[in-house]
C-alpha positions in Angstrom: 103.7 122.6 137.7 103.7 118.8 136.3 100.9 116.4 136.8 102.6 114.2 139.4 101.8 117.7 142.0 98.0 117.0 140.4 98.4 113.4 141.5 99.9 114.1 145.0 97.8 116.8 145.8 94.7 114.5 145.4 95.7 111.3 146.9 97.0 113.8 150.0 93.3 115.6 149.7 91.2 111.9 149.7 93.0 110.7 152.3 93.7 113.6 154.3 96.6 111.6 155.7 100.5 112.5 154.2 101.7 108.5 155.7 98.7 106.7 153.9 98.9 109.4 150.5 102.5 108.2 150.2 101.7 104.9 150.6 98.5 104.8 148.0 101.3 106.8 145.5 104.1 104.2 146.4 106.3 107.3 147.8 108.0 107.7 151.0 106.2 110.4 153.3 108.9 113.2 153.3 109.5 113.9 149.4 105.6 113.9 149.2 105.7 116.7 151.2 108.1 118.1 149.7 106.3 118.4 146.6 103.1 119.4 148.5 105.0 122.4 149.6 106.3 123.0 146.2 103.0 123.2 144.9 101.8 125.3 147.3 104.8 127.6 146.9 103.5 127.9 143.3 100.3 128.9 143.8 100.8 131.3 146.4 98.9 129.8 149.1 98.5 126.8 151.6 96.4 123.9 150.1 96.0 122.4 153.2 95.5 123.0 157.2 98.4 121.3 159.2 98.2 120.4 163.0 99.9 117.5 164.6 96.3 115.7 165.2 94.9 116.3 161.5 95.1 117.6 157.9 92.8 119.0 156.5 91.6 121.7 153.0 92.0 125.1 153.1 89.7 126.5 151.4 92.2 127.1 148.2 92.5 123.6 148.6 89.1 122.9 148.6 88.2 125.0 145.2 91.3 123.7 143.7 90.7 119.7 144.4 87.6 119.5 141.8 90.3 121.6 139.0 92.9 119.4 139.3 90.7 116.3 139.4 89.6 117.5 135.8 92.9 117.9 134.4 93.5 114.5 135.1 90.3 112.6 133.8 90.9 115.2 130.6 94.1 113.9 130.4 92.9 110.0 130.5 90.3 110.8 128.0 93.3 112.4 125.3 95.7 108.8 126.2 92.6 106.6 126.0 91.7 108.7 122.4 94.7 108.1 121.2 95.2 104.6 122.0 91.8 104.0 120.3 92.5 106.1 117.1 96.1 104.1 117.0 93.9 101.0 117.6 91.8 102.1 114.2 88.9 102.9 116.4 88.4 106.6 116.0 88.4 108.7 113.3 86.8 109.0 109.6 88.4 106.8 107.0 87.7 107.7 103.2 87.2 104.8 100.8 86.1 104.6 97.2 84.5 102.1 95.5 83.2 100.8 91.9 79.7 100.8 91.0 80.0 96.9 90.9 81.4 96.7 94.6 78.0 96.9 96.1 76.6 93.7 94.0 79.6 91.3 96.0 78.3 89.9 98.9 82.3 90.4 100.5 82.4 94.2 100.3 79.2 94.7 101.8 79.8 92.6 104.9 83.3 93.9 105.4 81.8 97.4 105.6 79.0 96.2 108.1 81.7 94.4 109.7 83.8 97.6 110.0 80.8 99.7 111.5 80.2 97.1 114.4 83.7 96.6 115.8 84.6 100.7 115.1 81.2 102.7 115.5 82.8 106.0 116.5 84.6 106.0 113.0 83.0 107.8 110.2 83.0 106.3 107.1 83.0 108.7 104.2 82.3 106.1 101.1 82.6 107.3 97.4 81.4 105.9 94.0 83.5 106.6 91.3 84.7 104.2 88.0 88.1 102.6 88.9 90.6 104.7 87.5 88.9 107.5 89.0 89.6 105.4 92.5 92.8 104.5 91.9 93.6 108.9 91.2 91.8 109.5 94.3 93.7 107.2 96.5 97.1 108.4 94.8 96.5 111.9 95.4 95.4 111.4 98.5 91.6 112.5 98.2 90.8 108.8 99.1 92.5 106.6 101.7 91.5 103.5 100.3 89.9 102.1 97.7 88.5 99.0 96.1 88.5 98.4 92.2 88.4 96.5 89.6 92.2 95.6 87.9 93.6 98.6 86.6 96.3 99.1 84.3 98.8 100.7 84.6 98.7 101.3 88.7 100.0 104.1 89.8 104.0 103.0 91.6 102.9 104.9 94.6 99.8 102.3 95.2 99.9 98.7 96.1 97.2 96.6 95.1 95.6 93.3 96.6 93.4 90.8 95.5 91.2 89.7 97.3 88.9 87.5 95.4 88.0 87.0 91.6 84.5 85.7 90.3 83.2 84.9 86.7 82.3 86.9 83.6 78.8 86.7 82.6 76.8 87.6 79.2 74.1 89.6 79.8 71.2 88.6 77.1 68.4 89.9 76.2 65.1 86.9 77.1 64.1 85.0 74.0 68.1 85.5 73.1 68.9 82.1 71.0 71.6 81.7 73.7 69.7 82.4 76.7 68.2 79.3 77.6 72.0 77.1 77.5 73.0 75.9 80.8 76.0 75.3 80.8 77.1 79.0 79.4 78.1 80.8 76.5 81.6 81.3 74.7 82.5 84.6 73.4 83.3 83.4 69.7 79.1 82.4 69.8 78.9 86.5 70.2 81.1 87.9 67.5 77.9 88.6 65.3 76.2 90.5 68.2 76.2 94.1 68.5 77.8 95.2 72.2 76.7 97.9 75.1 79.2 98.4 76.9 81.3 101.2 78.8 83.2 103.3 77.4 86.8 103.2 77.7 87.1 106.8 78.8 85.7 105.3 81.8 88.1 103.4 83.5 86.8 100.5 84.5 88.6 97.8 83.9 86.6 95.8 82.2 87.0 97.4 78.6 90.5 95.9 77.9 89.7 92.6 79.1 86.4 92.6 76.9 88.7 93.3 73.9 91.6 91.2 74.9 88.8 88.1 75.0 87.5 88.7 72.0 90.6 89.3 70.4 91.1 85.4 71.7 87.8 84.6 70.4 88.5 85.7 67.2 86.4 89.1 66.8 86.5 93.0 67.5 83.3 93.5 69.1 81.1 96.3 67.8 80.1 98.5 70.5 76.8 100.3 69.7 75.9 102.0 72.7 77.8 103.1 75.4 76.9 104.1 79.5 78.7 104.5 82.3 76.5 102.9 84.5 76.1 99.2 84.7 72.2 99.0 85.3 71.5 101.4 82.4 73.8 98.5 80.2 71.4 96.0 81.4 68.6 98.1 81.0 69.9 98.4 77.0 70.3 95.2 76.9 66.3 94.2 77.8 65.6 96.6 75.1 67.1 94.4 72.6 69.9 97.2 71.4 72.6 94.5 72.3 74.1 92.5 74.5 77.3 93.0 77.2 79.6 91.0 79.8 79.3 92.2 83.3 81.0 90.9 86.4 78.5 87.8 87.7 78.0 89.5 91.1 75.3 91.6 88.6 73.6 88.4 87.9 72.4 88.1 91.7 70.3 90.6 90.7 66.5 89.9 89.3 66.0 92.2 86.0 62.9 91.5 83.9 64.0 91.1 80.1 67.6 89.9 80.4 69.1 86.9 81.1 72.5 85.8 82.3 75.5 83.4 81.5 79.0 82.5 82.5 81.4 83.0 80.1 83.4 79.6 79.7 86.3 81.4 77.7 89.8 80.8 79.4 90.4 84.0 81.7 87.0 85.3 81.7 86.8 86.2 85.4 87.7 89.4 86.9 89.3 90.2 90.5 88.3 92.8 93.2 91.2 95.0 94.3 92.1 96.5 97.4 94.3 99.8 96.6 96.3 102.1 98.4 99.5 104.4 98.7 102.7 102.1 99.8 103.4 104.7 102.5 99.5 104.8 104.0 100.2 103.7 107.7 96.7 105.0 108.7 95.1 102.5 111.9 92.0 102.8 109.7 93.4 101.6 106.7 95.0 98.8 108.4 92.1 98.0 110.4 89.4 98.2 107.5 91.9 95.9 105.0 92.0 93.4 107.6 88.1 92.9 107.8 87.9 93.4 104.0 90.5 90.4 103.5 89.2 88.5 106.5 85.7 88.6 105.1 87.6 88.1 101.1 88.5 84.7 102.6 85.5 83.6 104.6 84.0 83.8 101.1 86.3 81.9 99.0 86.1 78.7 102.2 82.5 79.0 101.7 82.3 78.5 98.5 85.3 75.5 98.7 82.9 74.0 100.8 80.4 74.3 98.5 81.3 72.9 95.7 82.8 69.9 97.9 
């Protein structure tokens, strides 16, 4: 049996007419009967009452009309699923994220973005640090993720930027070098004792810390470390130290600290969008698309702005 006897049958079985059936299916009138027949044959009884004057269901033909009418819709519903999942519209996409993600205004409007144009797809979103991301999206535990730079990647992952933003010194209020406006150089801090994460970690952010200082002229002398960046500022308002955080943290209003942009040469840091080179998932492709779409709303806003 193949779905075009599911089709004939019920154009024959609305119409109860073989001439008009055939003409609704685009068919001449004798192979349509034909098939009818063949159907029938198949079955092992007569689908329909024949005279010269009318046609009309048997009653096989009447139990079997509502079946095969189900078959069909089932079978729109399973090309119409898989056209949407092939659009990125269905499904459940994994994506992992730094803690830091969160504190851009990009990432979070991508994501809302994402959950407005594909509702029916589940979004399974994981915190981790970002080489714990970037081993997670190359063993396949996560489909996607979004991280600060990384060193070495993974060859199996591809990484994009899509944006960058300032470092900034986080300071504890009454600092000497919390009330300048115009920012704070590294070399100012070589005296200072650091919070900071550690470099087990992964995030990033350690190697560049070093790297500018080693510019600046200084090792810096970590004195506390946590893998979290709230409990750094948190240290930091207690007056243990002081640490550089991406500025996206400086949205955020903390009693005790204060925060400035570093104005050393390179002190920004990017947002990356990882995953394997052979990911074709819809999902993927459909939630990197918002993601950069939203990455360069962002960066013409704040052209704009400073025009």
């Amino acid at each position: 049996m193949e779905l075009r006897h599911l089709r004939y049958f019920i154009a024959v079985a609305e119409e109860l007419h073989f001439g008009r059936a055939a003409e609704q299916l685009g068919i001449s009138q004798p192979p349509l009967s034909q098939q009818i027949q063949a159907l029938e044959e198949e079955l092992g009884g007569r689908l329909f009452e024949r005279t010269n004057r009318r046609v009309a269901l048997s009653e096989v033909g009447r139990l079997f009309l509502p079946e095969a009418r189900q078959v069909l819709a089932q079978l729109e519903q399973a090309v119409a699923v898989a056209r949407r999942a092939q659009r990125g519209e269905l499904g459940e996409l994994k994506v992992g994220f730094t803690s830091s993600a969160p504190f851009t205004s990009t990432i979070p409007r991508a994501i809302r973005a994402f959950r407005q144009a594909c509702p029916e797809v589940h979004l399974d979103l994981r915190e981790l640090s970002s080489r714990g991301v970037a081993e997670a999206v190359h063993e396949g535990r996560l489909q996607v993720g979004v991280l600060r730079p990384l060193a070495p990647l993974p060859e199996e992952l591809e990484a994009l930027e899509l944006f960058a933003e300032p470092l900034v010194v986080v300071l504890p209020v009454g600092h000497p070098l919390a009330g300048g406006a115009d920012g704070v150089r590294l070399a100012e801090l070589g005296e200072e004792p650091f919070v900071f994460f550690p470099r087990s970690f992964g995030t990033g952010l350690y190697d560049q810390l070093l790297e500018l200082a080693r510019a600046a002229g200084f090792v810096p002398r970590i004195v506390q470390e946590a893998s979290e960046a709230m409990t750094l500022i948190g240290l930091v308002a207690t007056g243990l130290g002081v640490t550089v955080l991406p500025a996206s943290f400086s949205r955020m209003r903390i009693d005790g600290v204060v925060c400035r942009t570093l104005l050393d040469a390179g002190a920004t840091t990017a947002v990356w969008l990882v995953r394997r080179r052979d990911e074709d998932s819809p999902l993927v492709r459909r939630f990197a698309e918002l993601l950069e779409r939203e990455a360069r709303e962002a960066l013409a806003l704040r052209e704009a702005t400073k025009g």
